[in-house]
Every structure is written in structure tokens, then in C-alpha cells.
PyMOL Python script that loads the backbone (N, CA, C, O; Angstrom):
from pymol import cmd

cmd.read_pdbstr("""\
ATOM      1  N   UNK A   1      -9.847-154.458  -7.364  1.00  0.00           N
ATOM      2  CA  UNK A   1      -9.071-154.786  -8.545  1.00  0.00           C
ATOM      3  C   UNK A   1      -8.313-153.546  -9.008  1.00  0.00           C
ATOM      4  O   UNK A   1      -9.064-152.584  -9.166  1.00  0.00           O
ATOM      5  N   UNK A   2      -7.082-153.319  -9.256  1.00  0.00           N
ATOM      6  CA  UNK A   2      -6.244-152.470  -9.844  1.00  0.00           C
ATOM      7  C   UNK A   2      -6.639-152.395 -11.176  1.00  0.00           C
ATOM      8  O   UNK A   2      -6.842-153.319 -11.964  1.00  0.00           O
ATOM      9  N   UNK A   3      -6.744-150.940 -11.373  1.00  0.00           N
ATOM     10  CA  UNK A   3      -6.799-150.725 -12.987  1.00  0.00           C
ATOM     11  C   UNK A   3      -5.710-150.818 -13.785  1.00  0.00           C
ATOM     12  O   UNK A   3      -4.654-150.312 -13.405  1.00  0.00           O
ATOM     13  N   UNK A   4      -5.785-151.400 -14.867  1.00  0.00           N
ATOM     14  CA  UNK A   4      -4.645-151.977 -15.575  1.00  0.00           C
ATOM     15  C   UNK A   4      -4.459-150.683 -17.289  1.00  0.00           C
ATOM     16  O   UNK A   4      -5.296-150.284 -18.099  1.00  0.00           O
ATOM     17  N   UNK A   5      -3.346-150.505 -17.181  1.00  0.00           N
ATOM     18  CA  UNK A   5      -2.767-149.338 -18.226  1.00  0.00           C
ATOM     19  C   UNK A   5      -2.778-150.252 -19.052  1.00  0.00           C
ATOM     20  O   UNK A   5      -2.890-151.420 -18.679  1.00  0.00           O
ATOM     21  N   UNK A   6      -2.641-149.842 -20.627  1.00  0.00           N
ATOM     22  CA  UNK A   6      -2.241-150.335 -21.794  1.00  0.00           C
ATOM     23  C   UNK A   6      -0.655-151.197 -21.839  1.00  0.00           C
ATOM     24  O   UNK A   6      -0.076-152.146 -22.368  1.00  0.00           O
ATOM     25  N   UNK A   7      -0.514-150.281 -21.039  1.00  0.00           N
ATOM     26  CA  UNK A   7       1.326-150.349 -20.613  1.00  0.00           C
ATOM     27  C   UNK A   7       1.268-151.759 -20.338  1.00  0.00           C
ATOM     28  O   UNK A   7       1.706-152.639 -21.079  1.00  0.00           O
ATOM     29  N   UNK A   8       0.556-151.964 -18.943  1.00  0.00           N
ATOM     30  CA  UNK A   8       0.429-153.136 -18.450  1.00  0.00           C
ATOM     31  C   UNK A   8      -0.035-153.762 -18.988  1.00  0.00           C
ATOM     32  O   UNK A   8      -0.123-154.830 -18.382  1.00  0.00           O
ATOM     33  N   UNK A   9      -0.723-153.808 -20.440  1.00  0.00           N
ATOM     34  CA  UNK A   9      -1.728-154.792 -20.786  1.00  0.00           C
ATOM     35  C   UNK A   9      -0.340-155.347 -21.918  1.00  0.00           C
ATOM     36  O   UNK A   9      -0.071-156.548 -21.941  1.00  0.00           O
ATOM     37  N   UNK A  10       0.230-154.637 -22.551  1.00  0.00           N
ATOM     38  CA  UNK A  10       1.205-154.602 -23.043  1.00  0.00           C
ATOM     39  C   UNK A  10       2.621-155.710 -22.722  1.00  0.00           C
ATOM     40  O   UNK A  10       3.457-156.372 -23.338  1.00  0.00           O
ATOM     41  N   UNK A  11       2.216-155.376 -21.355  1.00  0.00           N
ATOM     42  CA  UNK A  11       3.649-156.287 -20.579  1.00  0.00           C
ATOM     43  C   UNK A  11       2.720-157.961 -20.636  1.00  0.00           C
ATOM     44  O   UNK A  11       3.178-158.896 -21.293  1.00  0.00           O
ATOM     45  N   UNK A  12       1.482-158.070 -19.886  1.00  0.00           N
ATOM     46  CA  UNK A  12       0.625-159.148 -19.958  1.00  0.00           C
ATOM     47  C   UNK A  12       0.769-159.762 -21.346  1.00  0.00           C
ATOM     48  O   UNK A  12       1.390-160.825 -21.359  1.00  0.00           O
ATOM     49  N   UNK A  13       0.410-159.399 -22.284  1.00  0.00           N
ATOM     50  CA  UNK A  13       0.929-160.092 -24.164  1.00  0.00           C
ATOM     51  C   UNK A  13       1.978-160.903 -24.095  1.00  0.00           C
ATOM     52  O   UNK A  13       2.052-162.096 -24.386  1.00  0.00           O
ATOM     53  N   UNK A  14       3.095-159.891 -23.532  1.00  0.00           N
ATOM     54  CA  UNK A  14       4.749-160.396 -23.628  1.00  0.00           C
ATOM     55  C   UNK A  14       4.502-161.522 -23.128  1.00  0.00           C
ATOM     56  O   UNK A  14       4.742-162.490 -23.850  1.00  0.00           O
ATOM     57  N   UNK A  15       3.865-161.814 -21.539  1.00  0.00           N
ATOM     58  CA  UNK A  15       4.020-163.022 -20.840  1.00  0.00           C
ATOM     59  C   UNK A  15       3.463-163.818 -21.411  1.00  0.00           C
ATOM     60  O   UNK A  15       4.157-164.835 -21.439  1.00  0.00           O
ATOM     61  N   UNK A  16       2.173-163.995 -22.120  1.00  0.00           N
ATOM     62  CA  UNK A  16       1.277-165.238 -22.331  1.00  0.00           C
ATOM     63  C   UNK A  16       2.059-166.321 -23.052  1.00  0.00           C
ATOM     64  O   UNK A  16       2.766-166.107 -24.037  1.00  0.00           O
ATOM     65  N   UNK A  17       1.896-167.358 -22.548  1.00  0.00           N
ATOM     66  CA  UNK A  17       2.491-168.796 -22.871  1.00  0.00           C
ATOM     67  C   UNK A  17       1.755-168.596 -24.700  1.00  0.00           C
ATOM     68  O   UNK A  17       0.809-167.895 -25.061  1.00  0.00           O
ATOM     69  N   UNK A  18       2.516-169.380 -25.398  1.00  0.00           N
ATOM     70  CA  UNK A  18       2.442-169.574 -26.857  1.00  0.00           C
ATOM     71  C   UNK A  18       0.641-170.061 -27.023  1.00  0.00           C
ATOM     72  O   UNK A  18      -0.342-169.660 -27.645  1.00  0.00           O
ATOM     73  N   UNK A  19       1.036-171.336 -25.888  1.00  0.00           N
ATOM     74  CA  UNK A  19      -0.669-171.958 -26.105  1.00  0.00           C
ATOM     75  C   UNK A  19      -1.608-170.712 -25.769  1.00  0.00           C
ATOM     76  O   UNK A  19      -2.520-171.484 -25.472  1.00  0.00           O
ATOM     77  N   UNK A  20      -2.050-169.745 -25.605  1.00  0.00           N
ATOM     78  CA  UNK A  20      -2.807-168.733 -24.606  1.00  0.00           C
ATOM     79  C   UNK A  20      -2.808-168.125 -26.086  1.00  0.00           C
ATOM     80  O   UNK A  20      -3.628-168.526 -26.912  1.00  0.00           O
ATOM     81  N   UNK A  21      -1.887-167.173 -26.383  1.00  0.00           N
ATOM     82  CA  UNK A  21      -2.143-166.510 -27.799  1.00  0.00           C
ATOM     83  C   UNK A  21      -3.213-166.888 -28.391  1.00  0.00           C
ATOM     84  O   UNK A  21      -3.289-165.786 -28.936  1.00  0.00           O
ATOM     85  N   UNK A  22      -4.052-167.390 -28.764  1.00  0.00           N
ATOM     86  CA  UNK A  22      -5.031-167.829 -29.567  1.00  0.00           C
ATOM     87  C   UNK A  22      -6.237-167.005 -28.774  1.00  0.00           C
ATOM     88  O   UNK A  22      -6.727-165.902 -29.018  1.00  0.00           O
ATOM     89  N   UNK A  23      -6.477-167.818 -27.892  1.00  0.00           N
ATOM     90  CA  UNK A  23      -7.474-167.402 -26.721  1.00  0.00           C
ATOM     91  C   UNK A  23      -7.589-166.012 -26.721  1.00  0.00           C
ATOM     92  O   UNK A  23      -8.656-165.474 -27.018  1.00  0.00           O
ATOM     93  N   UNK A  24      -6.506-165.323 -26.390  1.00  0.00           N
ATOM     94  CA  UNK A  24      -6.253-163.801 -25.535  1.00  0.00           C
ATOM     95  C   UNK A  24      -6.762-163.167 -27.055  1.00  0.00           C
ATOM     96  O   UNK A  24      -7.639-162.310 -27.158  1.00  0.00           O
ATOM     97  N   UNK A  25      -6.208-163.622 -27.914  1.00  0.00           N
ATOM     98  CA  UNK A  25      -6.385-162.460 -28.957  1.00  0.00           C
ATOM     99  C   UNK A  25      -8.194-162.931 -29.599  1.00  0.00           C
ATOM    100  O   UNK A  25      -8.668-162.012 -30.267  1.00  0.00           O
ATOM    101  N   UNK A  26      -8.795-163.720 -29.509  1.00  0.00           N
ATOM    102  CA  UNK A  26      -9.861-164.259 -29.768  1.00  0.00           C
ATOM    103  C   UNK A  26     -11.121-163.014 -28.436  1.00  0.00           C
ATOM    104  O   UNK A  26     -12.165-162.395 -28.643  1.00  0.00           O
ATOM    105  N   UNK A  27     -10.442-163.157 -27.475  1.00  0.00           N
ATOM    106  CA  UNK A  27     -11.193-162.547 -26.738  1.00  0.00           C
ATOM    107  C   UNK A  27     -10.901-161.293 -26.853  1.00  0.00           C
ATOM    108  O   UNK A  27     -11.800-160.464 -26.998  1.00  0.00           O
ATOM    109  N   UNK A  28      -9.549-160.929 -26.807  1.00  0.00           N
ATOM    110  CA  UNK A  28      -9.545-159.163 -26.786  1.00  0.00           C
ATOM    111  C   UNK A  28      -9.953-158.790 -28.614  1.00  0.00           C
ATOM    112  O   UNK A  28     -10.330-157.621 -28.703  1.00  0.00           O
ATOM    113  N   UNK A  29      -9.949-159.184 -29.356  1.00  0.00           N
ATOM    114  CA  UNK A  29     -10.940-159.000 -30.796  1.00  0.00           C
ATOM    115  C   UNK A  29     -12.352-158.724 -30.901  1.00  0.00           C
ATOM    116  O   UNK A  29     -12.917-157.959 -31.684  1.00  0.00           O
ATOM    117  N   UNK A  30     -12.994-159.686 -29.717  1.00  0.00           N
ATOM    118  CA  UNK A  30     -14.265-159.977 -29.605  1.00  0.00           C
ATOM    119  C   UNK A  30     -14.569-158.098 -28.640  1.00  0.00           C
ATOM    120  O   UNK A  30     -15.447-157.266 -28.865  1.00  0.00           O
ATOM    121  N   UNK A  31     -13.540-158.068 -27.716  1.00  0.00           N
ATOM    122  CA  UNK A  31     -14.069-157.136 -27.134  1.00  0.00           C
ATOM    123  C   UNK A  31     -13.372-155.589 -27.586  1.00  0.00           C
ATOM    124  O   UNK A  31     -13.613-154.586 -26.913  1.00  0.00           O
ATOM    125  N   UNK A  32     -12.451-155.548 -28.856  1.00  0.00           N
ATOM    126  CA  UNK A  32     -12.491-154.675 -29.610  1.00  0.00           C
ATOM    127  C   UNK A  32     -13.839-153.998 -30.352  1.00  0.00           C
ATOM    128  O   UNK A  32     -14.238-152.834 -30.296  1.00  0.00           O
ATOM    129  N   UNK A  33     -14.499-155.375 -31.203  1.00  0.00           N
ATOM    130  CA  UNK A  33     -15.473-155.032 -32.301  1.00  0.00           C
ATOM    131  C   UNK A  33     -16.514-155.114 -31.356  1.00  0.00           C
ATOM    132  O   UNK A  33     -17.465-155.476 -32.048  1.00  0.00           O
ATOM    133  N   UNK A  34     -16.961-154.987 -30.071  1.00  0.00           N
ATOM    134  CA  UNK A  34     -17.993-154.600 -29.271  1.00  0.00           C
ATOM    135  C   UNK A  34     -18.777-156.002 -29.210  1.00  0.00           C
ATOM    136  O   UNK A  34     -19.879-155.957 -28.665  1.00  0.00           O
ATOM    137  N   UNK A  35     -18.409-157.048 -29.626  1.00  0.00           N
ATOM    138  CA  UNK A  35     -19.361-158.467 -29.454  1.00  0.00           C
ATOM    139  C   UNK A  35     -18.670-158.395 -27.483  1.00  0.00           C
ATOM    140  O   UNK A  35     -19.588-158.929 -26.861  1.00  0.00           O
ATOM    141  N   UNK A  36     -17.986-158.146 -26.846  1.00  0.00           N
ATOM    142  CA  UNK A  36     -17.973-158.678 -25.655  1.00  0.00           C
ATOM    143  C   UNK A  36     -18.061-157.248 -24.721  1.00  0.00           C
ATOM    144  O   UNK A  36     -17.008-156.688 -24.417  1.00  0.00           O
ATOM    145  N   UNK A  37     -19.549-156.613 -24.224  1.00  0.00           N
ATOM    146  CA  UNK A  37     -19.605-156.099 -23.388  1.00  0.00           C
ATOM    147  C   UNK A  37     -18.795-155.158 -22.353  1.00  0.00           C
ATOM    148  O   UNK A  37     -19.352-155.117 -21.256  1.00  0.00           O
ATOM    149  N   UNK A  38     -17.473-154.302 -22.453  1.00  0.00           N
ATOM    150  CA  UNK A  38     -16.802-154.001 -21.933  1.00  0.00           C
ATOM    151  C   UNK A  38     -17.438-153.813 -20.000  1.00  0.00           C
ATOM    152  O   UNK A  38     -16.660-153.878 -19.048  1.00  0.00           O
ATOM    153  N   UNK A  39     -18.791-153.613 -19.880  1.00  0.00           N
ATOM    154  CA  UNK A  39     -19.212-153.124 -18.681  1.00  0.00           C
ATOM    155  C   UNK A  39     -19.117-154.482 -18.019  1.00  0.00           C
ATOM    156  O   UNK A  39     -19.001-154.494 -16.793  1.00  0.00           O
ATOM    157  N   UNK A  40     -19.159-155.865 -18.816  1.00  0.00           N
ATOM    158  CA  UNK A  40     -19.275-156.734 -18.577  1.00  0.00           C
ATOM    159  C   UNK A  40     -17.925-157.665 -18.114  1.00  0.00           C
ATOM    160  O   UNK A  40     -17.956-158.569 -17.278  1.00  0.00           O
ATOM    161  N   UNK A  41     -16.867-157.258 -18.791  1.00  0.00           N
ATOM    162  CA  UNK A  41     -15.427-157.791 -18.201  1.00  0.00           C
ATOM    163  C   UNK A  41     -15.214-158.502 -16.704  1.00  0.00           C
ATOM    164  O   UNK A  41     -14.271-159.240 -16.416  1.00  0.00           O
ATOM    165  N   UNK A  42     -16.087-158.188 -15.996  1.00  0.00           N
ATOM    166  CA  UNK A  42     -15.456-158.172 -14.462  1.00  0.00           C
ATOM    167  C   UNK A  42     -15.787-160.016 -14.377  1.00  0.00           C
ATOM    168  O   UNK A  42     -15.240-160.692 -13.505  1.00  0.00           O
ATOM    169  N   UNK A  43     -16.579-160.532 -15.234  1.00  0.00           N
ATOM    170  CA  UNK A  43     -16.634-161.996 -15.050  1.00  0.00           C
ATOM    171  C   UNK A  43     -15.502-162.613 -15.629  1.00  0.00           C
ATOM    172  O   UNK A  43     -15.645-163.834 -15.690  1.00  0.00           O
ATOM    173  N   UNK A  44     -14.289-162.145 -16.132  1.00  0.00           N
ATOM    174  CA  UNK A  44     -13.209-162.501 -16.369  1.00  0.00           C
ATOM    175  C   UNK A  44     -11.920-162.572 -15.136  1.00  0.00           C
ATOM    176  O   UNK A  44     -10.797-163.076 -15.097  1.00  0.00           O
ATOM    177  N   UNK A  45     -12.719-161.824 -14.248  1.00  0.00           N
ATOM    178  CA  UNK A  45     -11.419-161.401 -13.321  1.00  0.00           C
ATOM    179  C   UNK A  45     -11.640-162.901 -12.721  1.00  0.00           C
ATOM    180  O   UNK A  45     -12.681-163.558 -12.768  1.00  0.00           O
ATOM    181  N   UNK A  46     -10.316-163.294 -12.110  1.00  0.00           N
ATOM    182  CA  UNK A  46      -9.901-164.388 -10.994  1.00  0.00           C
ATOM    183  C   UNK A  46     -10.725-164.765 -10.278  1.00  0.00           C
ATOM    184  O   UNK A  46     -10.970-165.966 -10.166  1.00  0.00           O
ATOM    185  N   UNK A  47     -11.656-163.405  -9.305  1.00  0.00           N
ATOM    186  CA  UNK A  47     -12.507-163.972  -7.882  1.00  0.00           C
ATOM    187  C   UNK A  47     -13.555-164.467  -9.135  1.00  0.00           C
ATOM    188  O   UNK A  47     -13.642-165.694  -9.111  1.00  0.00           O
ATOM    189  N   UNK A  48     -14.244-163.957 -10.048  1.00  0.00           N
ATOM    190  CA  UNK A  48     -15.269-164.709 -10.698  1.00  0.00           C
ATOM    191  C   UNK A  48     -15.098-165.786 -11.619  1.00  0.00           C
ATOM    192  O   UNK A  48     -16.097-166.253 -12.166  1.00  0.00           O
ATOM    193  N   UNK A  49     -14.134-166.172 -11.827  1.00  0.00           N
ATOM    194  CA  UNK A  49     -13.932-167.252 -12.599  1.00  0.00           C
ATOM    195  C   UNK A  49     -14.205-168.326 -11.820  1.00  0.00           C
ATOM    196  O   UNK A  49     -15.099-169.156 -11.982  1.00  0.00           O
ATOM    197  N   UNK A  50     -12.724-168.219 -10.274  1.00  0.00           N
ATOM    198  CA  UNK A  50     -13.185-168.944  -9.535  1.00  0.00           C
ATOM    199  C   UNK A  50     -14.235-169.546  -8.792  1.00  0.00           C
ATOM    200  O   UNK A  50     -14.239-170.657  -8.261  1.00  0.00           O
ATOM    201  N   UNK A  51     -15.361-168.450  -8.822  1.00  0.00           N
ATOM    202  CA  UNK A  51     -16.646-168.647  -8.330  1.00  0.00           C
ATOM    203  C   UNK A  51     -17.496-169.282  -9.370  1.00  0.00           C
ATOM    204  O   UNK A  51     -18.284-170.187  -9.095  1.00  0.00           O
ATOM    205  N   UNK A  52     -17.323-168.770 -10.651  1.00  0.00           N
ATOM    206  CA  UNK A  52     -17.643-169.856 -11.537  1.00  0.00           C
ATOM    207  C   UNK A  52     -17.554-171.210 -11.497  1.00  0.00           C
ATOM    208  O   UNK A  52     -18.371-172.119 -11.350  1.00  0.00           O
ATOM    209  N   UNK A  53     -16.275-171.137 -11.676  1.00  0.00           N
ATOM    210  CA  UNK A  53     -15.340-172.781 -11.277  1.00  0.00           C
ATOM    211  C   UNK A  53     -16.350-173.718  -9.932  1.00  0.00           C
ATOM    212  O   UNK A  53     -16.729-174.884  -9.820  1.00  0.00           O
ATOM    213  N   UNK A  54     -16.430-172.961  -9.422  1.00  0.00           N
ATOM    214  CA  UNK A  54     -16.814-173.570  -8.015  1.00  0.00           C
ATOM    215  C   UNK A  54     -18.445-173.983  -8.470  1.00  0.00           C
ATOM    216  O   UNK A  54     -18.694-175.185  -8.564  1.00  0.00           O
ATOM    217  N   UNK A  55     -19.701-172.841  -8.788  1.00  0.00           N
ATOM    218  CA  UNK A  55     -20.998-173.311  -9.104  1.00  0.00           C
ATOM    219  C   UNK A  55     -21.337-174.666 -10.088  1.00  0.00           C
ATOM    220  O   UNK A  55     -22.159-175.577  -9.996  1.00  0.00           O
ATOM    221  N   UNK A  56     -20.146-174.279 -11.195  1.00  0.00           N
ATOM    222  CA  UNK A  56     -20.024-175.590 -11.813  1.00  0.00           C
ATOM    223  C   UNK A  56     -20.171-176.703 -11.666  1.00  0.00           C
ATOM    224  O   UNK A  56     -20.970-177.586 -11.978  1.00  0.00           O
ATOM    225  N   UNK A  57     -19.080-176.546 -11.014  1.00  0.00           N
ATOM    226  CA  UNK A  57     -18.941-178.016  -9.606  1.00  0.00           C
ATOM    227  C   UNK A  57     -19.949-178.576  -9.177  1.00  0.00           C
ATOM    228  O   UNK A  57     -20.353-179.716  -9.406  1.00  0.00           O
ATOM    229  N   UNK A  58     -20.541-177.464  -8.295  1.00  0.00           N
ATOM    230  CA  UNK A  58     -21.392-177.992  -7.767  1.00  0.00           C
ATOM    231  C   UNK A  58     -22.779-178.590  -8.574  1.00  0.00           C
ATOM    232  O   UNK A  58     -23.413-179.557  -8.150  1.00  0.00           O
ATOM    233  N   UNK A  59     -23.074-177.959  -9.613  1.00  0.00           N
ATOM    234  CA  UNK A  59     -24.181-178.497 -10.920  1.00  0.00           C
ATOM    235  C   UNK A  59     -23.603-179.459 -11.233  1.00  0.00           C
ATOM    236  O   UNK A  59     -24.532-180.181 -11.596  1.00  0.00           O
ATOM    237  N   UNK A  60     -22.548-180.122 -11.387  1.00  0.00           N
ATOM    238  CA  UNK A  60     -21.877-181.272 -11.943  1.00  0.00           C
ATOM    239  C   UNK A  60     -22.007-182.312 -10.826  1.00  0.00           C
ATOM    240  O   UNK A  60     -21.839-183.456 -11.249  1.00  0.00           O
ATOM    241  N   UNK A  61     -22.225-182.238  -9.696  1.00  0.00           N
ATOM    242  CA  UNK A  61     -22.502-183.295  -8.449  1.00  0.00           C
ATOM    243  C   UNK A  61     -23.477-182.913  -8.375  1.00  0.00           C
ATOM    244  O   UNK A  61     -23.800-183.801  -7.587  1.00  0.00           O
ATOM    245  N   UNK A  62     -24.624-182.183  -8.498  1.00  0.00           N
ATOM    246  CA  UNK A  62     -25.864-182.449  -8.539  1.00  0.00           C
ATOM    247  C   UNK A  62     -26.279-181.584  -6.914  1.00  0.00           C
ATOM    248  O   UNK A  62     -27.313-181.758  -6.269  1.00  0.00           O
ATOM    249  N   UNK A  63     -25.243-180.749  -6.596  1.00  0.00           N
ATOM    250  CA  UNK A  63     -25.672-179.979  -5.409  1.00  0.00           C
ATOM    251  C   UNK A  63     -26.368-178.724  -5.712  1.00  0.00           C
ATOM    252  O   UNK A  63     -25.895-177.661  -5.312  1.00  0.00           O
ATOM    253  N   UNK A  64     -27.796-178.778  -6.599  1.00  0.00           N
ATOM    254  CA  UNK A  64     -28.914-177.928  -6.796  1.00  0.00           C
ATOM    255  C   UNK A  64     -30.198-178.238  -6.474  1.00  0.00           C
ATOM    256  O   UNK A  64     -30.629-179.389  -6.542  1.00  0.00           O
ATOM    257  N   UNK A  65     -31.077-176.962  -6.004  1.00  0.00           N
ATOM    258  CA  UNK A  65     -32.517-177.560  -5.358  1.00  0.00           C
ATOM    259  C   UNK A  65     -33.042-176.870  -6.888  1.00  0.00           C
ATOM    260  O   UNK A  65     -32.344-176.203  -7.651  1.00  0.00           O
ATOM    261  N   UNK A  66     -34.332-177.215  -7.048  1.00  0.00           N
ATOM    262  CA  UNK A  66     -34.979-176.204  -8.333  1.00  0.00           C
ATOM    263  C   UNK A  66     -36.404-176.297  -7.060  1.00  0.00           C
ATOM    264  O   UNK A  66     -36.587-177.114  -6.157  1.00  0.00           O
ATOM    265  N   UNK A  67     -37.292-174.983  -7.525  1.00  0.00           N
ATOM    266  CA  UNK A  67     -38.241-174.760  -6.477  1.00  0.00           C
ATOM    267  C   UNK A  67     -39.079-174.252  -7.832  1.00  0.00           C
ATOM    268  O   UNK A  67     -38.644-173.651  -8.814  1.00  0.00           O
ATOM    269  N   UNK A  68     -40.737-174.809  -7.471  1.00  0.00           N
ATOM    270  CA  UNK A  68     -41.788-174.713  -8.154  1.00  0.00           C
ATOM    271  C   UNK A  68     -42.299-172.903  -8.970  1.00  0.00           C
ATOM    272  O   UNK A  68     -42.624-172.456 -10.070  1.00  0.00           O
ATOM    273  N   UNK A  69     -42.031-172.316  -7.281  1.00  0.00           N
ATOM    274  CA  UNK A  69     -42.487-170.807  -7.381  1.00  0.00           C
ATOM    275  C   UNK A  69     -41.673-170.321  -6.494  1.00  0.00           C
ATOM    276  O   UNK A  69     -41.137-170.816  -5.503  1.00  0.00           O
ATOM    277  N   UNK A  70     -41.636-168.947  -7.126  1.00  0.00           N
ATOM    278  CA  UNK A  70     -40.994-168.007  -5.983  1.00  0.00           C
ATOM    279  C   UNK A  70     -41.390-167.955  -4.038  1.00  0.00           C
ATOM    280  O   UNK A  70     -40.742-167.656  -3.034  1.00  0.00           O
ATOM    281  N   UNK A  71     -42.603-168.366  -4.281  1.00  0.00           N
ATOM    282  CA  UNK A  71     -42.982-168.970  -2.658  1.00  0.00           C
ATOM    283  C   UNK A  71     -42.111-169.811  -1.963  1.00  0.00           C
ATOM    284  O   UNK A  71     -41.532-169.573  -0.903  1.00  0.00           O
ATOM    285  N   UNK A  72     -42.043-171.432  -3.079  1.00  0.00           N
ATOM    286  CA  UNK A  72     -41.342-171.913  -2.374  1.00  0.00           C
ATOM    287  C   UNK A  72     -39.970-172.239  -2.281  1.00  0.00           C
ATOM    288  O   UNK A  72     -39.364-173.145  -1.708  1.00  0.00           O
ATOM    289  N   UNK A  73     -39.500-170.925  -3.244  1.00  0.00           N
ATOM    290  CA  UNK A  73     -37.911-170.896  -2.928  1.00  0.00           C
ATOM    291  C   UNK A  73     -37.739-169.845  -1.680  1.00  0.00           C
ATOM    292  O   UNK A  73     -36.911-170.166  -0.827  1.00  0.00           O
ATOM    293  N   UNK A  74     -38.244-168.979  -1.557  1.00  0.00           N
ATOM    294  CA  UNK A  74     -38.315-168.215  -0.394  1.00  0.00           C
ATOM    295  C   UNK A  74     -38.954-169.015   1.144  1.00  0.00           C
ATOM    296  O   UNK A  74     -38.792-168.601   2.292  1.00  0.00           O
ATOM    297  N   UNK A  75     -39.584-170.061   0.771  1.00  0.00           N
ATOM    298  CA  UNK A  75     -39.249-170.569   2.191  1.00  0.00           C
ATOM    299  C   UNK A  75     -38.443-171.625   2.704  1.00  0.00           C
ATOM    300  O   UNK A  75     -38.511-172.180   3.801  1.00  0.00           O
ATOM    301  N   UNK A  76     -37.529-171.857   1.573  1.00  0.00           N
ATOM    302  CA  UNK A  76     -36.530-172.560   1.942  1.00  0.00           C
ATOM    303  C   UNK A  76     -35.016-172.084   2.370  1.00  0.00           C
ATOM    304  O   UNK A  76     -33.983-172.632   2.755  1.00  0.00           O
ATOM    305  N   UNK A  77     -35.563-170.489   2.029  1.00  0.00           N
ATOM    306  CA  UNK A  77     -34.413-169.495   3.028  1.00  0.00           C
ATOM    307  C   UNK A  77     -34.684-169.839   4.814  1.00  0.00           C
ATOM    308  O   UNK A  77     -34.003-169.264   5.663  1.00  0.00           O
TER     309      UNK A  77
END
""", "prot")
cmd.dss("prot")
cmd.show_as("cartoon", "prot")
cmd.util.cbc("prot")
cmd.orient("prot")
């Protein structure tokens, strides 16, 4: 992931669609006044959203095992 300047964060504002404003500034507020983890950001980026997106999914069709004990999730590796 490229590190992103102020500059650039700057140009990103300009672009956001009208509907988005709400959101962007809701979240970059949250992670001004320290409620959102800065070490924590990286679950915002694209590859993890998408991977989000995707586990979702799959909890939503019901493609999860749950296992009793750590035994017998390890032998279903």
C-alpha cells in the first residue's frame, strides 16, 4: 500500500461524491479524537474490505463449520 500525504488526502476530499461526505468525515472525526485506532486503519484498505465482503458472504449462506474444542477444529485441518 502507498503511503498517502495530507496532500493526497486533501485531493481524495475534493473527489468524494456529495453522498460519501457524511461517512468520510464521520470516520476521519472518529479517528481524529482517537475512538478509531490509527494502528488499526489497514481494515479499511480495499484488499480487506473485500475480504470482508467475501467472509460475510459466506456467513450469510451458511458456509461455516463451528467445532466443539480446539481438538476438533485442528483435526479438521
Amino acid at each position: 500500500m502507498k503511503l498517502m500525504t495530507k496532500a493526497d488526502l486533501h485531493g481524495l476530499v475534493d473527489e468524494l461524491p456529495d453522498d460519501a461526505v457524511d461517512g468520510a468525515a464521520f470516520f476521519l472525526e472518529r479517528l481524529v479524537r482517537g475512538a478509531v485506532d490509527p494502528d488499526q486503519a489497514w481494515v479499511w484498505t480495499a484488499e480487506w474490505q473485500e475480504q470482508l465482503g467475501s467472509s460475510l458472504a459466506d456467513l450469510a449462506a451458511g458456509r461455516t463449520q463451528s467445532f466443539s474444542t480446539g481438538e476438533e477444529f485442528l483435526a479438521s485441518l
